[in-house]
C-alpha positions in Angstrom: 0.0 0.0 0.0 1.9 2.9 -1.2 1.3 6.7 -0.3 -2.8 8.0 -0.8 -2.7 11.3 0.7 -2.7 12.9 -2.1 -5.3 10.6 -3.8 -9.0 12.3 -4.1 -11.4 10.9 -1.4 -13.9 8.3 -3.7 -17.6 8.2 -2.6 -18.0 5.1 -1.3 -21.9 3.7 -0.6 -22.7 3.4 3.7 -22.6 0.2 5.4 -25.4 -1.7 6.6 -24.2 -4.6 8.9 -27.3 -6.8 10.2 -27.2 -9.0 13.0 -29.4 -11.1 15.4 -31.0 -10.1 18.6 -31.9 -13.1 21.2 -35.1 -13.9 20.0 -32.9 -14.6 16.7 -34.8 -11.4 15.1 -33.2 -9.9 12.4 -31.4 -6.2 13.1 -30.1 -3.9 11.3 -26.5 -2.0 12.5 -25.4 0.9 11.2 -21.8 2.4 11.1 -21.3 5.8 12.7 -21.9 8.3 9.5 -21.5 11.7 11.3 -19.2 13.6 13.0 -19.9 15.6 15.5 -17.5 19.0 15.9 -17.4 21.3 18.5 -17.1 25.2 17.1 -17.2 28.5 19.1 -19.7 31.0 17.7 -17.2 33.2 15.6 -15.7 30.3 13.9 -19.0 28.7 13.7 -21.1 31.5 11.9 -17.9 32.5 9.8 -16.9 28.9 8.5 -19.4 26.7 9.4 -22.5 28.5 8.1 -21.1 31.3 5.9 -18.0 28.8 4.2 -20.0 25.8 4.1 -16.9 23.4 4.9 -15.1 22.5 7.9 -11.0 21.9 8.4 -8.5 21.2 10.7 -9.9 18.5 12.0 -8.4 15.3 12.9 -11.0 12.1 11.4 -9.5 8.5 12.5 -8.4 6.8 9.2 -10.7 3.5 9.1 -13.7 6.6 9.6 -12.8 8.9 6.2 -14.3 6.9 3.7 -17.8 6.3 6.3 -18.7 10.1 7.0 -21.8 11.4 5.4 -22.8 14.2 7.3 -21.2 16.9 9.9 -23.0 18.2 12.2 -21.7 21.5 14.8 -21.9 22.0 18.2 -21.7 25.1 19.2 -19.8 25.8 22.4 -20.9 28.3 25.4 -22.7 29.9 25.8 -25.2 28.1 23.2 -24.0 24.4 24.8 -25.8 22.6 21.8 -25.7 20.8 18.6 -27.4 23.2 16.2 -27.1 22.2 12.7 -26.0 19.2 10.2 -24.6 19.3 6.5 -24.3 16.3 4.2 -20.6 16.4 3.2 -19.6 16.1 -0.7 -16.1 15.9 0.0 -13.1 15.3 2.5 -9.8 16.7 1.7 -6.1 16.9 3.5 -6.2 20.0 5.3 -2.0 20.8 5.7 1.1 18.5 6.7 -0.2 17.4 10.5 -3.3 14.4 9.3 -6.2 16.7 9.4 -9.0 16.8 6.9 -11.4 20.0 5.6 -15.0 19.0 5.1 -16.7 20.6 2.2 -20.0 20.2 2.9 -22.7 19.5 -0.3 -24.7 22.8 0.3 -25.8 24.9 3.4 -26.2 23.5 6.8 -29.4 23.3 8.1 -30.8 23.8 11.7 -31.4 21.0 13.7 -32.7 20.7 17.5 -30.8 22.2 19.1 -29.9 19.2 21.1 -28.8 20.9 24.3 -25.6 19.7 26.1 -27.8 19.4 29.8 -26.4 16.7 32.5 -23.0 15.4 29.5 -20.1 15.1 31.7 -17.8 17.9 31.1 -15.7 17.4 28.2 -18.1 15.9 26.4 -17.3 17.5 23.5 -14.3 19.1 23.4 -13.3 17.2 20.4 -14.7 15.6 17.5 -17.4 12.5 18.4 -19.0 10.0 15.7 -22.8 8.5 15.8 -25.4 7.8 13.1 -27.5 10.5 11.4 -30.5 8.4 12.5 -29.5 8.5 16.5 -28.7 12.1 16.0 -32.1 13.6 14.9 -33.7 11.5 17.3 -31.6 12.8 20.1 -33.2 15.4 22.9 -29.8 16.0 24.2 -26.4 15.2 23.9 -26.2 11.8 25.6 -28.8 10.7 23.8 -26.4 11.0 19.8 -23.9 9.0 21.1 
């Protein structure tokens, strides 16, 4: 396996893993297909929501080719994951392994999903769950 950092990101289809439960039901498991980043406002409504693309942000390798969607949370004093964006692209972003996010148009407002009783730190860095989880999630905990 030779050098690929300079090779385009390819579009590759999610995966759908299904297992069975105890009764020997059939279940369906999804891989994590969002990334959750945490932004301060500034950054947030400059890049975020006026750039439409995110960078500088570290995405653990066996991850790159499963993200579909970013979505932000914004830090104090808003404490909540505001909006998510269906990504088009990744790219390298400089020489240190982290990745710019070009999202596939504007993002759009979700929740908010507040931050309430998360331990802190919950989100001082970059988490990954399912779309699914995350729009049915009424606060933090609940995405991941």
């Amino acid at each position: 396996a030779g050098l690929r950092a300079f090779e385009p990101p390819k579009a590759t289809v999610p995966t759908v893993k299904v297992t069975r439960d105890e009764e020997g039901e059939i279940q369906l498991v999804t891989e994590n297909d969002t990334v959750v980043v945490p932004a301060q406002k500034d950054g947030f409504d400059r890049v975020f929501l006026g750039e439409h693309c995110w960078y500088a942000i570290r995405i653990s390798g066996g991850m790159l080719p499963k993200i579909k969607w970013i979505a932000g949370y914004q830090t104090q004093p808003i404490s909540a994951i505001t909006h998510i964006a269906k990504v088009s692209r990744i790219e390298p972003y400089g020489e240190s392994g982290k990745y710019k996010l070009i999202f596939e148009g504007k993002a759009e407002p979700i929740g908010p999903i507040p931050l309430k009783d998360a331990p802190r730190g919950t989100m001082q860095g970059p988490r990954y769950t399912t779309r699914e989880k995350l729009l049915k999630a009424t606060k933090v905990l609940d995405a991941f």
